[in-house]
N, C-alpha and C positions, 0 to 999 in steps of 0.2 A: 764503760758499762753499756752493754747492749743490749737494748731492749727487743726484743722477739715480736711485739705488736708492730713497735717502727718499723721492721725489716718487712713484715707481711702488710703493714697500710700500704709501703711504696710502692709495693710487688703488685698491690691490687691496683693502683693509680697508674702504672704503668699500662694498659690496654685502653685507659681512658684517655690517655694523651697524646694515645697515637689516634682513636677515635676523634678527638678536637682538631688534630694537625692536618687530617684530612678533610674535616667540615670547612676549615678556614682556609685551607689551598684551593677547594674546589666553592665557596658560597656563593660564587656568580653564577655559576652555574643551576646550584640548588635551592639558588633567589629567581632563576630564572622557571625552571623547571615545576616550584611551588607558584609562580605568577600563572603560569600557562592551564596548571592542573586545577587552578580558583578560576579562569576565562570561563573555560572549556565546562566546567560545573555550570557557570551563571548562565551561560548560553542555551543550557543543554536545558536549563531550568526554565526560563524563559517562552525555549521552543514547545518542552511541556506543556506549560499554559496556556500555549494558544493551540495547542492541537488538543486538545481535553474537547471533546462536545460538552455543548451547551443543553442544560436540563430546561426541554422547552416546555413541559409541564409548566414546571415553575413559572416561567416566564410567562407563558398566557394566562396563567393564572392572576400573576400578578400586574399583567395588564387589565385585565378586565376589571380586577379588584382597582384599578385606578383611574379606569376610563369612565365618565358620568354618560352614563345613555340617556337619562331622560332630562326634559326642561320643564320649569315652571310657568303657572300662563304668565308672570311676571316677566319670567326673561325673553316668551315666546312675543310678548305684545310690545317690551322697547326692543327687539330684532325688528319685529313689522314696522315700528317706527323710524328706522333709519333713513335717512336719506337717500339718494344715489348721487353720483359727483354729476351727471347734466342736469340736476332740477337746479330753473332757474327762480325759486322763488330766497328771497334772503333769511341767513339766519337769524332770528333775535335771541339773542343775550340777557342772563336774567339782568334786572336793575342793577347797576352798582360794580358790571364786569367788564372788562376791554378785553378788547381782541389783540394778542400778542401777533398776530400776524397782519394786522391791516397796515394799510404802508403808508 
């Protein structure tokens, strides 16, 4: 008994197999060939991104949005108090602190 569907499934299978038998003869190839065409992409993507100019709007903007311009007389009056490394007069310590550096 022959079935008429069998005879046209194999008929259809037949172009796929020859399809497969050349994937599989030739997959070094088209393992190489898909590695090089995924490089060649990432590199290209890469190069992209660093040739894009840079939005310096933005950027100045959000420097200044980050940079403090002014000082308080708090922080203006312990600057005035610092030291410089020639004064020779000694430091003191509150009560109760050591100096991790004296030898």
């Amino acid at each position: 008994m022959n079935n008429p569907t069998s005879k046209s499934l194999s008929l259809s299978l037949e172009p796929l197999k020859r399809i497969l038998g050349v994937v599989l003869y030739h997959h070094k190839i088209i393992a190489f060939t898909a590695a090089m065409v995924i490089l060649i992409y990432c590199i290209y993507s890469i190069q992209n991104n660093f040739t894009i100019p840079s939005d310096e709007a933005y950027e100045t903007e959000q420097r200044t949005k980050n940079t403090k311009t002014s000082f308080d007389k708090v922080t203006i009056n312990q600057v005035n108090r610092l030291r410089t490394s020639d004064d020779p007069t000694p430091i003191v310590l509150p009560e109760g602190r050591i100096n991790p550096f004296k030898e």
